[in-house]
MMTF fields as JSON, N, C-alpha, C and O atoms, coordinates in Angstrom:
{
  "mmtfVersion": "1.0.0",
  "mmtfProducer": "UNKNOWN",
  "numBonds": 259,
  "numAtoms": 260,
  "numGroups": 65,
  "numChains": 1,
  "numModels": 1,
  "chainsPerModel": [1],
  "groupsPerChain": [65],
  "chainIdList": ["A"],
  "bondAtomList": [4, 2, 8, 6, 12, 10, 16, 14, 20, 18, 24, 22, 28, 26, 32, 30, 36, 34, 40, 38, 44, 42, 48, 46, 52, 50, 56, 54, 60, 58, 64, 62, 68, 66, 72, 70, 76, 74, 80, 78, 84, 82, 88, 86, 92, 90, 96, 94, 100, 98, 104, 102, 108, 106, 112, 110, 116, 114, 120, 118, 124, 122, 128, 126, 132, 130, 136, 134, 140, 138, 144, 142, 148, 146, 152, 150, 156, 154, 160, 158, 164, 162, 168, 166, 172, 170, 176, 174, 180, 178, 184, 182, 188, 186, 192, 190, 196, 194, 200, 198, 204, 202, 208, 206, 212, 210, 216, 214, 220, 218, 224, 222, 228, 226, 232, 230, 236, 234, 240, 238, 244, 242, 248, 246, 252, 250, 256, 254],
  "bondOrderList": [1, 1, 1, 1, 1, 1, 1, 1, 1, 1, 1, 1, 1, 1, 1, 1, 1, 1, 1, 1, 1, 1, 1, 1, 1, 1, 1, 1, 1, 1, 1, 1, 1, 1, 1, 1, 1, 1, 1, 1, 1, 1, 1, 1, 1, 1, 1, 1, 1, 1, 1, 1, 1, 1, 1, 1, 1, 1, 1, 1, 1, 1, 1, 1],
  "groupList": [{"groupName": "UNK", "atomNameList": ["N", "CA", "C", "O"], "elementList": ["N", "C", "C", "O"], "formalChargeList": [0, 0, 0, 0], "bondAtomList": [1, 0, 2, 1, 3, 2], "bondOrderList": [1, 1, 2], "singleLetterCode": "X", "chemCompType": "L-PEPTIDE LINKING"}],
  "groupTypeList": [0, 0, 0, 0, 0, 0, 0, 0, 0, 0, 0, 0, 0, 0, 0, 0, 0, 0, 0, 0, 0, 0, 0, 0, 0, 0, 0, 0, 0, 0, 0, 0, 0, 0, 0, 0, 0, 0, 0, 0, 0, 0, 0, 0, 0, 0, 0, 0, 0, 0, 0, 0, 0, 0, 0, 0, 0, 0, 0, 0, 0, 0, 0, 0, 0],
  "groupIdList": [1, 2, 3, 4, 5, 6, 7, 8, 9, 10, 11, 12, 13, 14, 15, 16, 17, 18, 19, 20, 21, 22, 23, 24, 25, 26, 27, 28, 29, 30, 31, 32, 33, 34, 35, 36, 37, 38, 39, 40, 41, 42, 43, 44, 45, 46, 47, 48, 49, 50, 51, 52, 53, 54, 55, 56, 57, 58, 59, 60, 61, 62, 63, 64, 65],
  "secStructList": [7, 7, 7, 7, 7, 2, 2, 2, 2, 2, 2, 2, 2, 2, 2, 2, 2, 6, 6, 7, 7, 7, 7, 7, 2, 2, 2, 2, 2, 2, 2, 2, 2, 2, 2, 2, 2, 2, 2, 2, 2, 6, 6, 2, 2, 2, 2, 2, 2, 2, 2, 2, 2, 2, 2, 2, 2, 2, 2, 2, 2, 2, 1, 7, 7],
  "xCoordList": [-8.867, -9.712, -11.072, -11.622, -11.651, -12.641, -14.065, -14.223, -15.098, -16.233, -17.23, -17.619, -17.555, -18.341, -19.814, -20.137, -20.435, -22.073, -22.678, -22.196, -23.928, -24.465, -25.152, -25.167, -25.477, -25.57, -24.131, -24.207, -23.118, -22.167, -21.695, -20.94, -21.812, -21.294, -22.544, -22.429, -23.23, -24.442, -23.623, -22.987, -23.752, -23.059, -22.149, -22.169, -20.859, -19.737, -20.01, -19.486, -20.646, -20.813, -21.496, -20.814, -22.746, -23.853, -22.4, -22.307, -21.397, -20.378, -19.395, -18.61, -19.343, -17.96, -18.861, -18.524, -19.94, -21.095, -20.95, -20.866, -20.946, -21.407, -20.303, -20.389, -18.771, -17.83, -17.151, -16.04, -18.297, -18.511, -18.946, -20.141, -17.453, -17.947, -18.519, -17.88, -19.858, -20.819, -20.701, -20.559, -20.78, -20.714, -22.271, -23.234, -22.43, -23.568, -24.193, -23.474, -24.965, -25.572, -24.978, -24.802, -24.439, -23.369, -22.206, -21.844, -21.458, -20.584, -20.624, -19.68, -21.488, -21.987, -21.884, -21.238, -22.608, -23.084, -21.422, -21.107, -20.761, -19.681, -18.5, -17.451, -18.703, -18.026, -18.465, -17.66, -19.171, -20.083, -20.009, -19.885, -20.081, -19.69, -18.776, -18.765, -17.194, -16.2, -15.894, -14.861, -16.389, -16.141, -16.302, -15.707, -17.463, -18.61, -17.225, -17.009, -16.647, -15.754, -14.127, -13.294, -13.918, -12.326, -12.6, -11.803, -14.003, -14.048, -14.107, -13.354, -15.182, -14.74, -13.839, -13.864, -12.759, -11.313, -10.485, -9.808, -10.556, -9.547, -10.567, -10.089, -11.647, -12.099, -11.762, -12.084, -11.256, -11.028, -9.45, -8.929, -9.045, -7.735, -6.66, -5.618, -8.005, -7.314, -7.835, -7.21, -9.571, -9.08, -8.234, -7.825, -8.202, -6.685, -5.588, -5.693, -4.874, -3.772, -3.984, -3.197, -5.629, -5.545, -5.657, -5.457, -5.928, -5.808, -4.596, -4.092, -3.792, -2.397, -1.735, -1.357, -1.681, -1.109, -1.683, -1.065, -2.533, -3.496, -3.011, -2.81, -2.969, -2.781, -0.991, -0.541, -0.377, 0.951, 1.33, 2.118, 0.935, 0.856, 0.256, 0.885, -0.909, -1.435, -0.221, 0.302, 0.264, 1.161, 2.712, 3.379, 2.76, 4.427, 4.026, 4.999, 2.606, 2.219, 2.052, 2.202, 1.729, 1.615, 2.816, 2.802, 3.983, 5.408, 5.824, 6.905, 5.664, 6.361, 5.329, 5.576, 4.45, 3.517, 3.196, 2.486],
  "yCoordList": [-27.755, -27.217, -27.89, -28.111, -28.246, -28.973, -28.411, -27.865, -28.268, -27.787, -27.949, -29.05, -26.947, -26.995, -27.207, -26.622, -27.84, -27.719, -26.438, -25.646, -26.332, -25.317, -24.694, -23.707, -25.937, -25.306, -25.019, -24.113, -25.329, -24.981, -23.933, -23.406, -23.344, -22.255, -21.068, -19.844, -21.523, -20.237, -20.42, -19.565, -21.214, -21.368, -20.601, -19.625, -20.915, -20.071, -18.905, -18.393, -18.277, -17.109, -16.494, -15.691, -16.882, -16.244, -16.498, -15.631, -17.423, -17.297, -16.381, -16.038, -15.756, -14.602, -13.386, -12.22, -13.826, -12.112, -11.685, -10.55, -12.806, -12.185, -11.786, -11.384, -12.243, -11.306, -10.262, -9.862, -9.747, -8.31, -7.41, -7.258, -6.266, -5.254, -3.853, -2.855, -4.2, -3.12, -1.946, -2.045, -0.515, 0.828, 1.126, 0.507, 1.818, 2.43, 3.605, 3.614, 4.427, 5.293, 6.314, 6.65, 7.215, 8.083, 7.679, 8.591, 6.817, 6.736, 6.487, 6.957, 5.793, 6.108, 7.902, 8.45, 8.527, 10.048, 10.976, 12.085, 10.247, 11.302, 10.865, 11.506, 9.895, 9.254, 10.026, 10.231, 10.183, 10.537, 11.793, 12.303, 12.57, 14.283, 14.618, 15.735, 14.08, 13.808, 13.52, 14.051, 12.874, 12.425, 13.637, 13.997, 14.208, 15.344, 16.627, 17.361, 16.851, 17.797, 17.362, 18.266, 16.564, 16.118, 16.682, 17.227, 16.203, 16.49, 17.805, 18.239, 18.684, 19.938, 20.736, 21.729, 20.47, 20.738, 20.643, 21.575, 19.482, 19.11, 19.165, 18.608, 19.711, 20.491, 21.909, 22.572, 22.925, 23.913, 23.795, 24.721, 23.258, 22.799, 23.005, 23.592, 21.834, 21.597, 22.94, 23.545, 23.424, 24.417, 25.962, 26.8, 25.928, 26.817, 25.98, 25.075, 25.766, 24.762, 25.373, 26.176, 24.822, 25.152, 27.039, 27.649, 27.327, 29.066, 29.171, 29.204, 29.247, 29.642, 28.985, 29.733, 27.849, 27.246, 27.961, 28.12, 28.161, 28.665, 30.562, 31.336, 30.73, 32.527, 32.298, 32.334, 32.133, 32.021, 31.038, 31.582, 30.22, 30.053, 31.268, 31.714, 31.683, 33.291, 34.015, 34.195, 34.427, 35.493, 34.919, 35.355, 34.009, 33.587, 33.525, 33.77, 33.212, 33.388, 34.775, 35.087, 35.366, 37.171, 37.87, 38.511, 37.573, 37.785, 37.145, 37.693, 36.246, 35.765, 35.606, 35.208, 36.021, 36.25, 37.718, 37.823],
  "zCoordList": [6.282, 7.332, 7.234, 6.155, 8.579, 8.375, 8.292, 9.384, 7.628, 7.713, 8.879, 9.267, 9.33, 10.837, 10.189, 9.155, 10.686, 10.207, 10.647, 11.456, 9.93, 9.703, 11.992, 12.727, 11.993, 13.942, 14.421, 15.251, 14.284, 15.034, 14.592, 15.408, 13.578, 13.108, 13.5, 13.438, 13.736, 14.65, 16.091, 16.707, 16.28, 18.275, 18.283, 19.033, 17.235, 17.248, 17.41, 18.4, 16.802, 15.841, 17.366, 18.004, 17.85, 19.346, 20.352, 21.221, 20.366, 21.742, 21.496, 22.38, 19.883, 19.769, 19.825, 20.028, 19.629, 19.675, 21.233, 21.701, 21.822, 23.252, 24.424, 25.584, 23.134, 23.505, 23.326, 23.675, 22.508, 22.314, 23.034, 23.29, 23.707, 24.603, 23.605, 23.273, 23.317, 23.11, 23.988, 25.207, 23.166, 23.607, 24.393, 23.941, 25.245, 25.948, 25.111, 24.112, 24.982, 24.595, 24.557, 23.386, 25.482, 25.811, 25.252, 24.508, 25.224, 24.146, 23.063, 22.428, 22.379, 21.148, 20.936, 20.042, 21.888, 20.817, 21.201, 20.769, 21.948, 22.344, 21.342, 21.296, 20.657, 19.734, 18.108, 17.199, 18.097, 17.137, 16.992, 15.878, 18.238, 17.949, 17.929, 17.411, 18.418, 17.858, 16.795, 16.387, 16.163, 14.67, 13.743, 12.727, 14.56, 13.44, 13.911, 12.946, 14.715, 15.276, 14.569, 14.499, 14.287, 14.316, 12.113, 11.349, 11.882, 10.486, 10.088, 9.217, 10.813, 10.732, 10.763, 10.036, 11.675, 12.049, 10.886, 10.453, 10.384, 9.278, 7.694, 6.706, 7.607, 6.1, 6.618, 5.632, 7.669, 7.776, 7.521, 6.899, 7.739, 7.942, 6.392, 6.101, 5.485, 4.052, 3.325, 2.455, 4.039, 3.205, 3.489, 2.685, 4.422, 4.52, 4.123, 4.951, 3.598, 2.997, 1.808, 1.306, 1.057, -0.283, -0.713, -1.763, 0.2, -0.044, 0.091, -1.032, 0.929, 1.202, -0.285, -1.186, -0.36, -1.577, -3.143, -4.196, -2.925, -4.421, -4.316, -5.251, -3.35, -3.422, -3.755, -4.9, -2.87, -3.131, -4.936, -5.709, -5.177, -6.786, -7.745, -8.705, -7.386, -8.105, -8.163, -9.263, -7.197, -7.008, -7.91, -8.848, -7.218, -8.096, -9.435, -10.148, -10.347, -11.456, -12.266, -13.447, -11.264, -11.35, -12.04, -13.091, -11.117, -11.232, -12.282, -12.5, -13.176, -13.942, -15.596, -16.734, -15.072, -16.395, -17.018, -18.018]
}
């Protein structure tokens, strides 16, 4: 592979930047409160998992101890 000099590899680099479809403002933050929402969802999520799992282990421990 051949080495590009140091200008052509800026050219490259400003002609693949500028085919970059950049987000608007509004999607940025609607992206973002989604994120902050999809995480909340699923730390409520695991921790109901880990109660149900942790009480039901108590109990089958209860019974046999």
């Amino acid at each position: 592979m051949a080495k590009a000099n140091p200008l052509q590899f800026i050219q490259q680099v400003r002609a693949e930047v500028s085919k970059v479809s950049w987000p608007n403002r509004r999607e940025v933050t609607l992206t973002t409160v989604m994120v902050f929402i999809m995480a909340a969802l699923a730390s409520v999520f695991f921790f109901l998992v880990d109660f149900v799992i942790r009480t039901g282990l108590s109990t089958l421990l209860g019974f046999f101890g």
